[in-house]
C-alpha positions in Angstrom: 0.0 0.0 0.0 0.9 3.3 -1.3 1.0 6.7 0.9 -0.2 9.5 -1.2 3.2 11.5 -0.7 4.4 7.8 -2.4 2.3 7.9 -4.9 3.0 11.3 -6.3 6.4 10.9 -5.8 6.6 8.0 -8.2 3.7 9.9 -10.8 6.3 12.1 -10.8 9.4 10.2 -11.6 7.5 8.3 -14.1 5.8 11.5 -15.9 9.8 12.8 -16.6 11.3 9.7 -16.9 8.9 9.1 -20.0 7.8 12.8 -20.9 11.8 14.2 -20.5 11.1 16.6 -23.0 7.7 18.1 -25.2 7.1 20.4 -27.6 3.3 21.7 -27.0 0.9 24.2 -29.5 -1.6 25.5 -27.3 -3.3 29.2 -26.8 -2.9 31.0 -23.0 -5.7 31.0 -20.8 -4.3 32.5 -17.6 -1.0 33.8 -17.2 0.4 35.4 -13.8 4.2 36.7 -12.7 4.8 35.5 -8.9 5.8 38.7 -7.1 7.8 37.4 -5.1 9.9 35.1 -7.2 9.3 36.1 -10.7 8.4 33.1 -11.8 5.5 32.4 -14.5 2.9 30.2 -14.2 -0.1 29.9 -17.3 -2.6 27.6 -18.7 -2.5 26.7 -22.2 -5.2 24.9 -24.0 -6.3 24.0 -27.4 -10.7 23.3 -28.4 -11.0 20.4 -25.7 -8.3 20.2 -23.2 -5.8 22.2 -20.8 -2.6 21.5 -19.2 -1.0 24.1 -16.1 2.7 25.3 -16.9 5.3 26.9 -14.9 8.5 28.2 -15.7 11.2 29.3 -13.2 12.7 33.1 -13.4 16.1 31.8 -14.7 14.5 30.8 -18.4 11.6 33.2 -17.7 14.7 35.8 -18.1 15.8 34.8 -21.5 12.7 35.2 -23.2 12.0 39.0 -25.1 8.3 39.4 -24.9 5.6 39.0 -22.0 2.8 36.6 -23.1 -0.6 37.2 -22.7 -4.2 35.5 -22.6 -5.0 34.4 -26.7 -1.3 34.1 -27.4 -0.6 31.6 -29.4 2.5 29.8 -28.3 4.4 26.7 -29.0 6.4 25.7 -25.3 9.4 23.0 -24.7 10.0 21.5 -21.6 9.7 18.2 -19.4 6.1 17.0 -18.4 6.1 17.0 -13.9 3.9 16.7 -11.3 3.6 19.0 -8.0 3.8 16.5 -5.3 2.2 18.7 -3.0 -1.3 18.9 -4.7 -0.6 16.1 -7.4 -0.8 18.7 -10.1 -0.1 17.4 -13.4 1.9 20.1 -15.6 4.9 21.4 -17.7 8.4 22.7 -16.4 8.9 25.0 -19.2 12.6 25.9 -20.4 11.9 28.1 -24.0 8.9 29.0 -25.5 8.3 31.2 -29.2 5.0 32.4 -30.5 3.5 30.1 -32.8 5.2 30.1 -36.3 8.0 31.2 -35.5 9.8 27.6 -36.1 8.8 28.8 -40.5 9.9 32.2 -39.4 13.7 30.9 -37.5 13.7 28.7 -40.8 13.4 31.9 -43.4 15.7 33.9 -41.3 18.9 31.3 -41.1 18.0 30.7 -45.1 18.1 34.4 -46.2 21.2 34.7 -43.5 23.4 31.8 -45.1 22.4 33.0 -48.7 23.7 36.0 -48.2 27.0 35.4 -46.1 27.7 33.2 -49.0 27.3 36.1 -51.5 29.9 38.4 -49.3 27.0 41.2 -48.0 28.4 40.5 -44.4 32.2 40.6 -44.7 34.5 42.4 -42.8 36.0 43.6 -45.6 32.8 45.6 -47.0 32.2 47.5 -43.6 32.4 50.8 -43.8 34.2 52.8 -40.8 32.1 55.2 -38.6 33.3 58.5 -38.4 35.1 59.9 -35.1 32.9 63.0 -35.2 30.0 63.2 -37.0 28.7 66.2 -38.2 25.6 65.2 -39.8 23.6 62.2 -39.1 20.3 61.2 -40.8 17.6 58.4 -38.5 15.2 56.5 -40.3 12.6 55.5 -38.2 9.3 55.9 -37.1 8.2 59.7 -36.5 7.4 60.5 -32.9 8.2 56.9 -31.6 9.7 56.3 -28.6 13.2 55.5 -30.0 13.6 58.6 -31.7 13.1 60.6 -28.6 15.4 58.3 -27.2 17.9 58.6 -29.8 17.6 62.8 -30.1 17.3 63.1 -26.2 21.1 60.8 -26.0 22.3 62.9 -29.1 21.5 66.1 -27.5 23.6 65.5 -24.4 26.2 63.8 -26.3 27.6 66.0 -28.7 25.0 68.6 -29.5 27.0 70.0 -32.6 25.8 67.2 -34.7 23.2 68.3 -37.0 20.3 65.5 -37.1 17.3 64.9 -39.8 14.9 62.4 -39.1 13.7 60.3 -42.1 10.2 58.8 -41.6 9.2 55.4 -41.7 7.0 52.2 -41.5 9.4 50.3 -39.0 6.1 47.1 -39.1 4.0 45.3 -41.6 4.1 44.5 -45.4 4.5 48.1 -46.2 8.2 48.5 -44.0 11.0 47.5 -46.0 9.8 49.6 -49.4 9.8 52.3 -47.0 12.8 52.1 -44.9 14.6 51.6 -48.7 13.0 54.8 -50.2 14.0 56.9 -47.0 17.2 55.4 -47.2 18.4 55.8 -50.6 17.0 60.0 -50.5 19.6 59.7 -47.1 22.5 58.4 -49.1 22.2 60.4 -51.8 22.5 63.5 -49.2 26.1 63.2 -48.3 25.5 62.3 -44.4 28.3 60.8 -42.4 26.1 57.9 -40.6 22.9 56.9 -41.8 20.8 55.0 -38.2 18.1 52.4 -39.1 16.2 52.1 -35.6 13.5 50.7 -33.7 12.3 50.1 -30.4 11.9 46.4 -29.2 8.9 44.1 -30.5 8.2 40.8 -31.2 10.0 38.4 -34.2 6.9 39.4 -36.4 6.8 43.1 -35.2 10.8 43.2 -36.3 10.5 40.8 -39.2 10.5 43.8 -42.0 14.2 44.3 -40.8 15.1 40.4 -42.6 13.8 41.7 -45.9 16.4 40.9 -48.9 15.8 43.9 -50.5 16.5 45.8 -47.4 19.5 44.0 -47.0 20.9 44.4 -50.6 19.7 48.1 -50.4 22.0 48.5 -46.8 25.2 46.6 -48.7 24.8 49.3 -51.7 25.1 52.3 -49.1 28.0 54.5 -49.8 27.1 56.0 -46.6 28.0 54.5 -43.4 24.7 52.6 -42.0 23.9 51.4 -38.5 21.2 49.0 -37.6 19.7 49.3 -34.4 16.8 47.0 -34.4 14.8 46.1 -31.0 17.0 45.1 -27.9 20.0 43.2 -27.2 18.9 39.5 -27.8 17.1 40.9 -31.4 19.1 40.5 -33.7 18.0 40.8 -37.9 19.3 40.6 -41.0 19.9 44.2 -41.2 22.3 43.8 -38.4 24.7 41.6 -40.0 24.8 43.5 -43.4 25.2 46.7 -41.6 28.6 48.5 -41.2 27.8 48.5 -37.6 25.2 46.9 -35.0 24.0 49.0 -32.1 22.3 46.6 -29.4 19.5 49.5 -28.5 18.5 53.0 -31.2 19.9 54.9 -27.6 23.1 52.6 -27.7 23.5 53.7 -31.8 24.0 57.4 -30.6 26.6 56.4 -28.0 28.4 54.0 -30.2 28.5 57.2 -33.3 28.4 59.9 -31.0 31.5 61.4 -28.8 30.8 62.4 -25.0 31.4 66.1 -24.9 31.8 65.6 -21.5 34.6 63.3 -21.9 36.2 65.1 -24.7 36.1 68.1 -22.2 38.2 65.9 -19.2 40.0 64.7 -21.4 41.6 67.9 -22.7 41.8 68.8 -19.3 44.0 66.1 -18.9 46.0 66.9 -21.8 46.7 70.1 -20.1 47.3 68.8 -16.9 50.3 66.6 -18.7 51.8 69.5 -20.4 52.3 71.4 -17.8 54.0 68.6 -15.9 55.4 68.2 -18.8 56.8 71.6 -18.7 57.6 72.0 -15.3 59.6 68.5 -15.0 61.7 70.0 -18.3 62.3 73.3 -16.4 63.4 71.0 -12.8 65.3 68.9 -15.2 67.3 71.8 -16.6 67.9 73.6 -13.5 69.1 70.4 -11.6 71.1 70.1 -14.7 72.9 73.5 -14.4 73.5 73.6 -11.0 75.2 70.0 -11.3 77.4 71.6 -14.2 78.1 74.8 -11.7 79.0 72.0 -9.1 81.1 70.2 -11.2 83.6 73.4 -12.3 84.0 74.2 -9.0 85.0 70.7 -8.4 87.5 70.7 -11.5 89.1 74.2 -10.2 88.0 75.7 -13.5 86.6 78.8 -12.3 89.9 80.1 -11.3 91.3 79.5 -15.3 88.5 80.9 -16.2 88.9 84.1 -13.9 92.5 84.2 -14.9 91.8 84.0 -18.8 89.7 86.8 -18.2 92.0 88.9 -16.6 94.4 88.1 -19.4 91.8 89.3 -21.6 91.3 92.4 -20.0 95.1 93.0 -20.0 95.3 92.7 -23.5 92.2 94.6 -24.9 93.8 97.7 -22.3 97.2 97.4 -24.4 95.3 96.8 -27.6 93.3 100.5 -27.0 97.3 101.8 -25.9 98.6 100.5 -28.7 95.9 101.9 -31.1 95.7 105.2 -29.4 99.6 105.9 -29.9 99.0 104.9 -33.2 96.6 107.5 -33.6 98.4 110.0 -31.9 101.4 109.7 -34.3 99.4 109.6 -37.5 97.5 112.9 -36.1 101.3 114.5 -35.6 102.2 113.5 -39.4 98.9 115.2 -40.3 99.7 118.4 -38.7 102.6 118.5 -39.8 102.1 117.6 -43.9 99.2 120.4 -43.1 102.1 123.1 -41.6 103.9 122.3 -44.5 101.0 122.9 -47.0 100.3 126.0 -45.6 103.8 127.1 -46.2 103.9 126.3 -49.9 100.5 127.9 -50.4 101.8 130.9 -48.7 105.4 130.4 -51.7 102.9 130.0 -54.3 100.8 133.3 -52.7 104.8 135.2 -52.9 105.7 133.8 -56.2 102.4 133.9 -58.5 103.5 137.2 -60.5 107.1 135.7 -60.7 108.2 134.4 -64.4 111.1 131.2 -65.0 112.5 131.8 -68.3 113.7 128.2 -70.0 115.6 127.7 -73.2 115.7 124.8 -75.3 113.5 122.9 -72.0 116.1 124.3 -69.5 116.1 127.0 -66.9 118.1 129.8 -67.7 118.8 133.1 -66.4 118.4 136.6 -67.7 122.4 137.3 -68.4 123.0 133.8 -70.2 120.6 135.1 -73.1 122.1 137.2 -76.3 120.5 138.9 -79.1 118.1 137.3 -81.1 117.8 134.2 -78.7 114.0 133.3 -78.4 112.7 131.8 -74.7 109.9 131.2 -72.6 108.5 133.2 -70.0 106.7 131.1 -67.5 104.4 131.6 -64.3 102.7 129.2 -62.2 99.6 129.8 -64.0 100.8 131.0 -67.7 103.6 130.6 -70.4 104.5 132.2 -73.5 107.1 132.4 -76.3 109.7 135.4 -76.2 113.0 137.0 -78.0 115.7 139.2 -77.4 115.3 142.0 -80.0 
């Protein structure tokens, strides 16, 4: 005989043993958070039957959306039973909304075609620019993720000039108009072009794992970030990208500089070069008193005091030597100017005197005879003569 603690017990280890893991369709009928522990615990059921689920905080944590009574949703986990009451139900680890197994199938074809065709190499990305100067977002006007994205911009670096691009960011009609705003944004010579939206479900961000989107990113010649959803989203647009951004908010901080920072850090800079400065200065000093130090030590400050009291010795001889010079070329001047004076003042006597030469030489008066013919010269005038 069997207590009923015994029983369960035994349910139990036979309902995992044989039901270790399920995959189950079914449509929510309850669903509650525990306060206190964050787990969840829900009901789904399909026309004729239900089954109680429960699924701790730990896996609860992985999953990106909150479901809610009418969803739709496919769960994995091991079938168990909760000795306490005998409850039969699942131990969920994962669920997905239903159809998303077609969806995860589309995205990892359109994924590997692609990387095989070379639209998410390395090599292709183009580099984001230190400081941007203009930046175009294409995203939904007045959505939460452009005020996000402007608000993180503005206290960023406010110098960069933003335009917003609208667009369908859901449904059918998203990815012809993401394309159109983004090829008007290329063409406009922007240094980053942002593709953004806030988080969603896989259908809510399916638009963003549209080929034609994707080609229409790899043709860019303008940089292009995709920041699609929230960190565990990730899209087709991400991997063609230049760059991923986990959140629109983390795309302005990843393109964006920190005025702040680029404030301290120039602060910084000038904090260096003044050290700088002043250790070059200490340095120099400590240098020049070592070299002051070091002549004294050598006895070369006396040479030095004695070469230049050589010096001054010589430069005084040099000035006696040049000032006697002087004084005996100004005693040769006076003189040749004495003697100047006194043939100026012969000349001054002797102007009206007259030479008489003969044949070119100096004669006198008595040496001449009749008919002899002379000339009479003065210092300033000659002329021909005879003795009649």
């Amino acid at each position: 005989m069997l207590s009923v603690s015994e029983l369960n017990a035994q349910a139990k280890t036979l309902l995992e043993t044989s039901f270790s893991f399920v995959e189950v369709e079914g449509e929510i009928s309850k669903f509650r958070i525990q306060s206190t522990s964050g787990h969840w615990y829900f009901t789904i059921k399909d026309a004729s039957a239900a089954i109680d689920c429960a699924m701790f905080k730990f896996n609860a944590a992985r999953i990106n959306f909150i479901p809610a009574v009418g969803d739709k949703l496919i769960v994995n986990g091991k079938v168990s039973l909760y000795a306490p009451t005998g409850a039969y139900q699942i131990q969920v680890s994962n669920i997905r909304k239903s159809g998303e197994g077609e969806l995860e199938a589309a995205f990892a074809a359109l994924k590997q075609k692609l990387s095989k065709e070379g639209l998410f190499d390395a090599a292709h990305k183009k580099q984001l620019p230190k400081f941007a100067q203009s930046i175009a977002i294409i995203t939904s006007a007045g959505s939460a993720a452009q005020a996000d994205m402007l608000r993180t911009a503005q206290d960023r670096f406010a110098l960069c000039k933003i335009d917003l691009y609208n667009a369908l960011v859901q449904g059918e009609g998203a990815p012809a108009s993401i394309i159109s705003a983004l090829r008007v944004a290329d063409g406009k010579g922007y240094d980053a072009i942002v593709i953004a939206r806030g988080g969603g479900s896989r259908e809510d961000l399916w638009c963003f794992n549209d080929e034609a989107l994707a080609r229409a990113i790899y043709a860019a010649k303008t940089p292009v970030i995709s920041a699609v959803g929230h960190e565990i989203d990730f899209s087709i647009s991400d991997f063609v990208a230049d760059h991923r951004s986990l959140t629109p908010t983390a795309a302005m901080i990843d393109l964006l500089p920190d005025i702040c920072a680029i404030f301290q850090s120039l602060d910084g800079i000038s904090d260096a070069f003044d050290r700088l400065i002043k250790d070059k200065i200490s340095s120099a000093q400590n240098a020049l008193s070592l070299a002051a130090l070091q002549l004294k030590s050598k006895s070369i400050e006396p040479k030095i005091s004695g070469s230049l009291a050589k010096l001054l010795n010589f430069e005084l001889k040099f000035k006696n030597f040049i000032g006697s010079r002087l004084s005996a070329a100004e005693h040769a001047l006076s003189a040749k100017d004495e003697l100047l004076a006194q043939k100026a003042k012969f000349f001054e006597i002797t102007k009206d005197l007259v030479q008489i030469q003969k044949g070119g030489k100096t004669v006198s008066l008595g040496e001449l005879a009749a008919g002899d013919e002379f000339v009479l010269c003065s210092q300033q005038l000659s002329k021909n003569a005879k003795i009649i």
